[in-house]
PAKE-511028 format. One record per atom (N, C-alpha, C): residue in one letter; atom name; x, y, z. Coordinates in steps of 0.1 Angstrom, whole numbers, plus 2048, in hexadecimal, padded with zeros to 3 digits. Example, Ala and Ser with C-alpha at 12.3 -4.5 7.8 and 13.67 -1.06 7.14 Angstrom:
REC  residu  atome  east  north   up
REC       A      N   884    7C7  84E
REC       A     CA   87B    7D3  84E
REC       A      C   884    7DF  84E
REC       S      N   880    7EA  847
REC       S     CA   889    7F5  847
REC       S      C   881    800  84F
This chain:
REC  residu  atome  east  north   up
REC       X      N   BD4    248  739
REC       X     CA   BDB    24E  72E
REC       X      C   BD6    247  721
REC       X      N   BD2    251  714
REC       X     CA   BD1    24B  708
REC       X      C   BDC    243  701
REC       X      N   BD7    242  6F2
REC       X     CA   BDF    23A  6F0
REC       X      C   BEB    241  6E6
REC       X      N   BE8    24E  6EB
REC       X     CA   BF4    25C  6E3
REC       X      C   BF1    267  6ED
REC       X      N   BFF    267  6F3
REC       X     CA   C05    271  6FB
REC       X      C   C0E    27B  6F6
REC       X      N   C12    286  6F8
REC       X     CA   C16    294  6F9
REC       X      C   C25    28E  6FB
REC       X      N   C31    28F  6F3
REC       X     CA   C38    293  6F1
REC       X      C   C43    29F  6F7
REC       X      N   C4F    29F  6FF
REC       X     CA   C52    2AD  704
REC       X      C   C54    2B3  6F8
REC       X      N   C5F    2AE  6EC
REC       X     CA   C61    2B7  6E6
REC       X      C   C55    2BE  6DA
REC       X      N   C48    2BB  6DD
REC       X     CA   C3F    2BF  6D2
REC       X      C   C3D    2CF  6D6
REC       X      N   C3F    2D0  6EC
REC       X     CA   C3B    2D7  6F2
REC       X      C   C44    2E6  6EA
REC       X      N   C4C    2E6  6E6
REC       X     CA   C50    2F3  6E0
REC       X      C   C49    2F7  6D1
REC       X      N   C3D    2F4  6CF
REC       X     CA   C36    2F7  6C5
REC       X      C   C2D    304  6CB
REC       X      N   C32    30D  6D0
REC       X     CA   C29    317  6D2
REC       X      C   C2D    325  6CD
REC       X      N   C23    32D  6CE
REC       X     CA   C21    33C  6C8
REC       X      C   C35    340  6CB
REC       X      N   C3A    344  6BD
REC       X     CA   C45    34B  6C0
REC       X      C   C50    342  6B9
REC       X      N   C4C    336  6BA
REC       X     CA   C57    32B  6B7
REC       X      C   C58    328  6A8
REC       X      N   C4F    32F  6A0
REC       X     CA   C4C    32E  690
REC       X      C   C4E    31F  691
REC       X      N   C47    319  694
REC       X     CA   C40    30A  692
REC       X      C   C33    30C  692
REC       X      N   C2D    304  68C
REC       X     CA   C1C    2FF  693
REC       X      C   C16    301  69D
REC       X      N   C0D    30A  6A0
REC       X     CA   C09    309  6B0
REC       X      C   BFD    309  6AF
REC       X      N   BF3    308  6B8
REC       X     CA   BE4    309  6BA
REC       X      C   BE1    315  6C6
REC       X      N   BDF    31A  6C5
REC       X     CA   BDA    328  6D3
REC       X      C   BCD    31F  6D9
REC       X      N   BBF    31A  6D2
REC       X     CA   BB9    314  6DF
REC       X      C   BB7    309  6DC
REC       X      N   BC1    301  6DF
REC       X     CA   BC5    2EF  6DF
REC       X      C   BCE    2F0  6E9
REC       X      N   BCC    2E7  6F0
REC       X     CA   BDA    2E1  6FB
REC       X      C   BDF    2D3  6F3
REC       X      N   BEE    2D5  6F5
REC       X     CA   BF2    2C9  6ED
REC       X      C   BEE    2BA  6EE
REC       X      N   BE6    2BD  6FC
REC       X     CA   BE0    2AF  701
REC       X      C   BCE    2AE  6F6
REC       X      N   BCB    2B8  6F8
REC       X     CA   BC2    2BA  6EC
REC       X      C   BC2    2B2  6DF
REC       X      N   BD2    2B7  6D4
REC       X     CA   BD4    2B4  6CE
REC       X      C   BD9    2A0  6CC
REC       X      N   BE2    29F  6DB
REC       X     CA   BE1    292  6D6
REC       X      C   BD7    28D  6D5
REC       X      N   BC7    290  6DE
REC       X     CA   BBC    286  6DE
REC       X      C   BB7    285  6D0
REC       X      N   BBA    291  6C9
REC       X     CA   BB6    294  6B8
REC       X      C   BB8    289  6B1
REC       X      N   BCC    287  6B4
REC       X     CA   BD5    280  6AD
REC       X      C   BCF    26F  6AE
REC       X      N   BCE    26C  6BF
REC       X     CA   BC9    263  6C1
REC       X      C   BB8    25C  6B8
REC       X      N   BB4    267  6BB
REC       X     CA   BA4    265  6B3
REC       X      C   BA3    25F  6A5
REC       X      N   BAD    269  69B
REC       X     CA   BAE    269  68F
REC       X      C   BB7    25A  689
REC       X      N   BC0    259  694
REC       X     CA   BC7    24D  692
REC       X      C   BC0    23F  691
REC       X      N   BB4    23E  69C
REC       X     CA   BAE    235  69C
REC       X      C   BA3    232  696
REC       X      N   BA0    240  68A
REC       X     CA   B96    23C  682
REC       X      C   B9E    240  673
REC       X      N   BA8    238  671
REC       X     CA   BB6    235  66A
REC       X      C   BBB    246  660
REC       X      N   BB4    24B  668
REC       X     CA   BBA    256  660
REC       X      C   BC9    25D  663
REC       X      N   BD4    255  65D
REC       X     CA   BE2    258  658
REC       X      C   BE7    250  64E
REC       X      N   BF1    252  650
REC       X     CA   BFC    247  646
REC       X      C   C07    244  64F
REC       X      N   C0F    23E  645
REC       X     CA   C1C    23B  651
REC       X      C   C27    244  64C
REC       X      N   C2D    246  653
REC       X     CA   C3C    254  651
REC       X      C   C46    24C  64D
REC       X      N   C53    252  64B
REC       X     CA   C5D    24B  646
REC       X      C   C67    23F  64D
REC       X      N   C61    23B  65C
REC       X     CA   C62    22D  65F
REC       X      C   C5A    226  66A
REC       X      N   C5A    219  666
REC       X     CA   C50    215  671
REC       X      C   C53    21E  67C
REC       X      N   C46    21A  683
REC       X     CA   C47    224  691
REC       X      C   C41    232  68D
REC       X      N   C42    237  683
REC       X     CA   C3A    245  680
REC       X      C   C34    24A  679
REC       X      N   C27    250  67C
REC       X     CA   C1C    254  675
REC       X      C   C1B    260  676
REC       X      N   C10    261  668
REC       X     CA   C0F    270  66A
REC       X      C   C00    270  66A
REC       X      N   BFB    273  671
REC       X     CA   BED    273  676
REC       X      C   BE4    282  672
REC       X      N   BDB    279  662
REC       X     CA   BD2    28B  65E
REC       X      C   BCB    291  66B
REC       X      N   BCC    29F  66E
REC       X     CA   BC3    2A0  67A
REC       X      C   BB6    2A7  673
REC       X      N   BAE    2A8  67C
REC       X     CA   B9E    2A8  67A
REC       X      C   B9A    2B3  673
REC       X      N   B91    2B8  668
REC       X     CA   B8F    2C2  663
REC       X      C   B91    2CB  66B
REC       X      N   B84    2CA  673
REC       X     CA   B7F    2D2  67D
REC       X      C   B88    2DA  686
REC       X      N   B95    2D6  68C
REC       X     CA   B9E    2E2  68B
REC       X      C   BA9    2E4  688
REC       X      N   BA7    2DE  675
REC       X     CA   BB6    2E5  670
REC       X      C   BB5    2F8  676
REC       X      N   BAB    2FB  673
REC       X     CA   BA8    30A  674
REC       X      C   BAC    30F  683
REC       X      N   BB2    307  68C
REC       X     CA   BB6    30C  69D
REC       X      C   BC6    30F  69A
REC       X      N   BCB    306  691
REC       X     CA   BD9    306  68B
REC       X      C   BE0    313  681
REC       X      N   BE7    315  68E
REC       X     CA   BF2    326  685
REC       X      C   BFE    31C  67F
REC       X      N   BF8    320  670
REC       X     CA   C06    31A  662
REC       X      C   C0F    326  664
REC       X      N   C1F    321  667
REC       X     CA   C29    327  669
REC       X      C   C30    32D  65D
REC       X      N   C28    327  650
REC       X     CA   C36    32A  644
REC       X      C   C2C    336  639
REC       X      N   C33    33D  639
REC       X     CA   C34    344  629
REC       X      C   C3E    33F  61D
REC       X      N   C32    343  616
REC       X     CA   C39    342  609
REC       X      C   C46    34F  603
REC       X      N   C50    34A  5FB
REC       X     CA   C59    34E  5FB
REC       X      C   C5A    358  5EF
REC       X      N   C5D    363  5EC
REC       X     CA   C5E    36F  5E5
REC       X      C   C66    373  5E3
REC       X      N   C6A    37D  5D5
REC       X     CA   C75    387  5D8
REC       X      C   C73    392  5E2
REC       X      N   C65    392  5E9
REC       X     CA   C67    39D  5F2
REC       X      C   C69    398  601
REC       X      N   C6C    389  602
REC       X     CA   C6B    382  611
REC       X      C   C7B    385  616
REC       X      N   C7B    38B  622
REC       X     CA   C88    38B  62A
REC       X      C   C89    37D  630
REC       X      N   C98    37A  630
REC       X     CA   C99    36F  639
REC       X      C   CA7    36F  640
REC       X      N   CA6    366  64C
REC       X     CA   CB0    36B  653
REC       X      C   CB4    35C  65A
REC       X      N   CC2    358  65C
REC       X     CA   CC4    351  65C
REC       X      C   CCA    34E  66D
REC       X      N   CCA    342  674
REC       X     CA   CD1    345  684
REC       X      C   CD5    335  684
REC       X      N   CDD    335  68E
REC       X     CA   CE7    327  690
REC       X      C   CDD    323  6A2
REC       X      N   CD6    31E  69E
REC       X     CA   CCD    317  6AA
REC       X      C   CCC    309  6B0
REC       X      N   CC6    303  6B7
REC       X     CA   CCB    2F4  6BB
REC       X      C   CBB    2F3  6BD
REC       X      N   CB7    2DF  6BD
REC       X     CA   CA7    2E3  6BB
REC       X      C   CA5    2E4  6CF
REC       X      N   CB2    2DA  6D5
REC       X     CA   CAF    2D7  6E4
REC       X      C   CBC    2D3  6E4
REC       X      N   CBF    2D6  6F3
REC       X     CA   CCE    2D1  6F9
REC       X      C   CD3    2C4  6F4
REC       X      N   CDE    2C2  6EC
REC       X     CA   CE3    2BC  6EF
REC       X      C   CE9    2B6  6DC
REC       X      N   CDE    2BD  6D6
REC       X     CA   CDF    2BF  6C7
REC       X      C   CE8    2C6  6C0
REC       X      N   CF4    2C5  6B6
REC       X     CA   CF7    2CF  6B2
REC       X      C   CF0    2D3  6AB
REC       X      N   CF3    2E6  6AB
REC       X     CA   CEB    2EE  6A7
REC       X      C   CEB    2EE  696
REC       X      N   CE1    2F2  68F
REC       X     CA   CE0    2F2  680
REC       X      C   CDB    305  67F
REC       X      N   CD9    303  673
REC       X     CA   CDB    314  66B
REC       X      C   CC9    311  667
REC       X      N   CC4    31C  66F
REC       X     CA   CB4    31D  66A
REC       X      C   CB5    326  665
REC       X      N   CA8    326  656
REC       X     CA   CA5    332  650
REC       X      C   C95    33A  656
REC       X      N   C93    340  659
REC       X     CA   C87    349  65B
REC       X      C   C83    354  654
REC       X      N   C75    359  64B
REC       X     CA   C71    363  643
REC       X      C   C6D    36C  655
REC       X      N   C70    379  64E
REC       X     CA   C71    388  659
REC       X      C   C63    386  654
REC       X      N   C62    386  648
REC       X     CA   C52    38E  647
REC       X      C   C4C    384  640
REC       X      N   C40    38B  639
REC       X     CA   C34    381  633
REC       X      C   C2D    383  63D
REC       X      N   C21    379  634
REC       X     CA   C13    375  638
REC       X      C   C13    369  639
REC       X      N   C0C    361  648
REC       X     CA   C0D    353  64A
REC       X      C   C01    351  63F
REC       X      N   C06    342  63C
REC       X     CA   BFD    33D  635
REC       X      C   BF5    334  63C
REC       X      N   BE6    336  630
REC       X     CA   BDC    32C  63E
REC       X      C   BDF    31A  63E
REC       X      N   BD9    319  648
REC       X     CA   BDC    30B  647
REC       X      C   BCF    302  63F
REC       X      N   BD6    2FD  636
REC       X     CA   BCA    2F3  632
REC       X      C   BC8    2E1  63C
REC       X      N   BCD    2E1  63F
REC       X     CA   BCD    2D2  646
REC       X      C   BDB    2D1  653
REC       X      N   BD5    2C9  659
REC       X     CA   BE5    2C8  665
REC       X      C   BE4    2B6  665
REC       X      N   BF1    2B6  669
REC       X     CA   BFA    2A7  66A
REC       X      C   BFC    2A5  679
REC       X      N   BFC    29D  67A
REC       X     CA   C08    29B  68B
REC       X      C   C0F    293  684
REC       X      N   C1C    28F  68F
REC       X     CA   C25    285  68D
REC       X      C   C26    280  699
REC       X      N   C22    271  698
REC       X     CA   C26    269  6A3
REC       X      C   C2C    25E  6A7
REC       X      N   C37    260  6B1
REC       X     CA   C41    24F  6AC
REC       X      C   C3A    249  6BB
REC       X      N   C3B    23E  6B3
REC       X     CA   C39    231  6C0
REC       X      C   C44    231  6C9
REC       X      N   C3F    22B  6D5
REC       X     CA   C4B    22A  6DE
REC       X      C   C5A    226  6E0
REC       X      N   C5D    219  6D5
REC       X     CA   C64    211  6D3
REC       X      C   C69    218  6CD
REC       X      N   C65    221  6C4
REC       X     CA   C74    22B  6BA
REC       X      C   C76    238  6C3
REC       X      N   C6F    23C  6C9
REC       X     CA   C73    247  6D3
REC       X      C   C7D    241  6DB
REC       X      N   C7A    234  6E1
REC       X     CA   C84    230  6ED
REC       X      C   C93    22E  6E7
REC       X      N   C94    22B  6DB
REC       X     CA   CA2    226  6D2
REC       X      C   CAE    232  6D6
REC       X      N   CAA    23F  6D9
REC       X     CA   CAB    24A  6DF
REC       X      C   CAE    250  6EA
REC       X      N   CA3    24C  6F4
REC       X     CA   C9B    24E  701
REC       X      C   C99    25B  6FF
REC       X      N   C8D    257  6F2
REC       X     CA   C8A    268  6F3
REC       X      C   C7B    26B  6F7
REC       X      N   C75    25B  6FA
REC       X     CA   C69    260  6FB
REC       X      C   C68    264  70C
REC       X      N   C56    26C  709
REC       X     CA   C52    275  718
REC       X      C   C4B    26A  720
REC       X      N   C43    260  71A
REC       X     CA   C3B    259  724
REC       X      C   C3B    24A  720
REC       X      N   C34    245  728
REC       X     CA   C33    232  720
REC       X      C   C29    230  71A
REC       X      N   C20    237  713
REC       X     CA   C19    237  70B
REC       X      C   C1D    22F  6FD
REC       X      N   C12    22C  6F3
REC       X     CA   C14    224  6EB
REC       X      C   C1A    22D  6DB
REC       X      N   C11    23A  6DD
REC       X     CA   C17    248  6D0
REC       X      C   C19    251  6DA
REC       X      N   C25    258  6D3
REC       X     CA   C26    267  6D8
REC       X      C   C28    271  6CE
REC       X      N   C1A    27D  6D6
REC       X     CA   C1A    285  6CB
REC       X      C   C2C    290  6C6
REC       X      N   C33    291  6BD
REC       X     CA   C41    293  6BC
REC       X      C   C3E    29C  6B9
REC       X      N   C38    2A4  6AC
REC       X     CA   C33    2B3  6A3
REC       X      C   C26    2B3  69C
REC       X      N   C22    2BD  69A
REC       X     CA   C14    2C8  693
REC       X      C   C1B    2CB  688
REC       X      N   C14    2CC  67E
REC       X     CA   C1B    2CF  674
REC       X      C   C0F    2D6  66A
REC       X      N   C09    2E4  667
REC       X     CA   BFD    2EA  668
REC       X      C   C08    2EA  654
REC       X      N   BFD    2E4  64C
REC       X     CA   C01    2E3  63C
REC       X      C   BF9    2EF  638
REC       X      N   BFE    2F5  62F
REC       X     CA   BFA    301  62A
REC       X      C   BF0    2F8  620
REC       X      N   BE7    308  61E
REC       X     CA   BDD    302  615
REC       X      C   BE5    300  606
REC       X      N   BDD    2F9  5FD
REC       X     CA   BE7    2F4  5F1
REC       X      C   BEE    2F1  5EF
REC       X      N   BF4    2EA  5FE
REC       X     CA   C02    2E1  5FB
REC       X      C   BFE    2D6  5FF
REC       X      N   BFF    2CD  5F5
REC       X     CA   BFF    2C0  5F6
REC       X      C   C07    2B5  5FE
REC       X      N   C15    2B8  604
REC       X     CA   C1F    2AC  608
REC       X      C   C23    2BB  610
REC       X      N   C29    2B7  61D
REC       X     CA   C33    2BF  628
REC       X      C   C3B    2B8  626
REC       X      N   C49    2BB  622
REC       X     CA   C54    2B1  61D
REC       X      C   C5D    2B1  62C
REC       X      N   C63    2A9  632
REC       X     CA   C69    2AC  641
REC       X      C   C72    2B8  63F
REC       X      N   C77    2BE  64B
REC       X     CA   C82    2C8  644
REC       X      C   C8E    2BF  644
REC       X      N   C95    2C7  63A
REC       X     CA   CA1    2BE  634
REC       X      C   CAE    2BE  642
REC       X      N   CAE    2C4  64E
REC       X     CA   CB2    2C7  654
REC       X      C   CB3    2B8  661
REC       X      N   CA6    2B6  662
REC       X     CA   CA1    2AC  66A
REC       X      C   CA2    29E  661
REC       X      N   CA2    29D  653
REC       X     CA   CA7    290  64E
REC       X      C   CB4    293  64D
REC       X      N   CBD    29B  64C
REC       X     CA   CCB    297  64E
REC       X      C   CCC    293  65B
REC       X      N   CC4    298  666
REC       X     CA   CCC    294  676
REC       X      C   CC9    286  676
REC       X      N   CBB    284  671
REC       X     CA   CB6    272  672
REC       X      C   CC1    269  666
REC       X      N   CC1    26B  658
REC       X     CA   CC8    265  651
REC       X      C   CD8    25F  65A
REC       X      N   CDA    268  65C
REC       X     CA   CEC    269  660
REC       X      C   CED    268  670
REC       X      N   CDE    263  676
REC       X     CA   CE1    25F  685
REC       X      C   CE6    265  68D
REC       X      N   CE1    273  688
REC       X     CA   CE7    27E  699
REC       X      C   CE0    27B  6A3
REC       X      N   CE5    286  6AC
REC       X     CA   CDF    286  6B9
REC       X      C   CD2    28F  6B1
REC       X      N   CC5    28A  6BA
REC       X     CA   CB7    290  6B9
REC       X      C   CB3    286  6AC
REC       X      N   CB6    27F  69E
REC       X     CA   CB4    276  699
REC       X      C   CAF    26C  698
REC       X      N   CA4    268  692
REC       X     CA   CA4    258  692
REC       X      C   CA4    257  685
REC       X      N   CAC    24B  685
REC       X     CA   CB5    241  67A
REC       X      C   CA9    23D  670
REC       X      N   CAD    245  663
REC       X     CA   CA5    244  65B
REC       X      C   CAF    244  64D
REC       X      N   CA6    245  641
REC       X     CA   CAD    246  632
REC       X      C   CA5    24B  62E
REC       X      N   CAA    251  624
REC       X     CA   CA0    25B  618
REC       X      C   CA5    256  60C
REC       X      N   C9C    257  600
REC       X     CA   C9D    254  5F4
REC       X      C   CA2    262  5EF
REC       X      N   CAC    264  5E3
REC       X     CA   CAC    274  5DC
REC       X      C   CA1    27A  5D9
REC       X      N   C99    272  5D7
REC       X     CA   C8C    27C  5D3
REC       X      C   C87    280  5E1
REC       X      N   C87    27C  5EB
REC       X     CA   C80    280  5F7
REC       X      C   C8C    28C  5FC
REC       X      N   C9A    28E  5F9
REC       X     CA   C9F    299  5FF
REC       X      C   CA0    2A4  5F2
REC       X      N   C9C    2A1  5E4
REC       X     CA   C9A    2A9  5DD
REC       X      C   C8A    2B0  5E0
REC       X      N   C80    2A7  5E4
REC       X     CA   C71    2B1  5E3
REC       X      C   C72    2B7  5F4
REC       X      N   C7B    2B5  5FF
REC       X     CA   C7A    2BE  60B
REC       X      C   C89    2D1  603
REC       X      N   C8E    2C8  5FD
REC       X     CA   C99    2D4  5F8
REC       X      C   C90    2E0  5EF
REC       X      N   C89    2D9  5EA
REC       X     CA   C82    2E2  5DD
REC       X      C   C77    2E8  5E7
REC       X      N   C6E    2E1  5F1
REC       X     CA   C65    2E9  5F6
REC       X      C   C69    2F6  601
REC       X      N   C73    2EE  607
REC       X     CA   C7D    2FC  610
REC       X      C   C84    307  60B
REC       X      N   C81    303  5FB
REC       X     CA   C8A    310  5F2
REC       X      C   C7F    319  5F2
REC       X      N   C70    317  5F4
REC       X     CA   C62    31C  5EB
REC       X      C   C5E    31E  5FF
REC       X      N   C5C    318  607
REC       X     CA   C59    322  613
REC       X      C   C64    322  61E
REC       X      N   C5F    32B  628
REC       X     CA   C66    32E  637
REC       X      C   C58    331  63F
REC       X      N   C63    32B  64C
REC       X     CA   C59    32F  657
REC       X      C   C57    33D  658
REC       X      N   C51    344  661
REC       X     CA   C50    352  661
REC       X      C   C52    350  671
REC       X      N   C5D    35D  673
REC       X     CA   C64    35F  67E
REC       X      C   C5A    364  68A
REC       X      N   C54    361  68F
REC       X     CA   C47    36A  696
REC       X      C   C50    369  6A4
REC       X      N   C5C    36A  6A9
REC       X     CA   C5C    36C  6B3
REC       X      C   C60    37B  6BB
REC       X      N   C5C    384  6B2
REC       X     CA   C58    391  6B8
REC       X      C   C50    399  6B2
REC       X      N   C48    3A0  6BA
REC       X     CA   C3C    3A4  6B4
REC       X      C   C3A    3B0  6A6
C-alpha cells in the first residue's frame, strides 16, 4: 500500500452525485496522483494539521467533471433536506436545475492523516493519508472556499466533523462564494 489510500467516503464522488468525478480515473488512480504530487511538495496545508490540499497534476485536471455553475437570474435552484451518510444530521442543500458546468481549471484533493481521521474512527485503512474529496476548481477561480455547511459541522463538533475554527473572514469568503455558484443537479438525465 502507498503512502495515500482511498478513503470510503471520497467513494460517493461519482457521475450523478453533483460532486467532482473523473469518468476514466479510478479513485485508486487518483490517490497515486495525490500521492505523487504530494511528494514532489505540491500542496499546502488545509485548515488543521493533519490536512492538505494536494494541487493535482496538470495533465488531468482535464479528466475532472467541475460540478458548479455559475449563478444567474436565469439559474433554477432547488433546494432538498439530505444527510451526507448515516448517522449525520441532515442539512438543506442547494442545487442549480440548469446551466452549463463550468470547466475545470485545476483540481485539489484533500487529504487527512490518520491520526485526525482516527479522532472519529473515520478512517478506511492504516495508511499514512487518506484520500477524503476531489474538488475540480472552476477555471478563474482562484480559492475553493469549504462549503459553509461542512465548517459549521467541523466548527461546532458534529457528528461527520472534525474540530476545527474559522476566522470571520474565512466563513464570510465561503458565504460570498456560495451566493455566486451551485452545484448542478445532474442526477437525471
Amino acid at each position: 500500500m502507498g503512502k495515500v489510500a482511498v478513503n470510503k467516503f471520497v467513494r460517493r464522488q461519482v457521475k450523478g452525485s453533483g460532486k467532482t468525478y473523473a469518468e476514466s480515473l479510478s479513485f485508486e488512480d487518483i490517490a497515486q496522483d495525490a500521492e505523487t504530487q504530494m511528494a514532489d511538495n505540491h500542496y499546502k496545508e488545509g485548515y488543521r494539521d493533519g490536512v492538505r490540499i494536494i494541487i493535482g497534476s496538470e495533465k488531468l485536471a482535464s479528466e475532472f467533471i467541475c460540478p458548479f455553475v455559475k449563478i444567474d437570474e436565469d439559474t433554477e435552484l432547488v433546494s432538498s433536506v439530505v444527510k451526507r451518510q448515516e448517522g449525520e444530521a441532515p442539512y438543506i442543500q442547494t442545487r442549480a436545475k440548469n446551466g452549463a458546468p463550468l470547466k475545470a481549471g485545476r483540481v485539489e484533493y484533500i487529504l487527512y492523516r490518520h491520526d485526525v481521521l482516527a479522532e472519529n474512527d473515520e478512517h478506511s485503512t492504516d495508511a499514512e493519508w487518506e484520500l477524503i474529496s476531489i474538488h475540480a476548481i472552476p477555471e478563474g477561480v482562484k480559492n475553493l472556499p469549504m462549503g459553509h455547511v461542512t465548517m459549521m459541522r467541523n466548527q461546532l463538533e458534529l457528528k461527520g466533523g472534525t474540530k476545527a475554527h474559522y476566522s470571520s473572514e474565512e466563513w464570510a469568503d465561503a458565504v460570498r462564494f456560495w451566493q455566486q455558484y451551485a452545484a448542478l443537479d445532474d442526477s437525471t438525465p
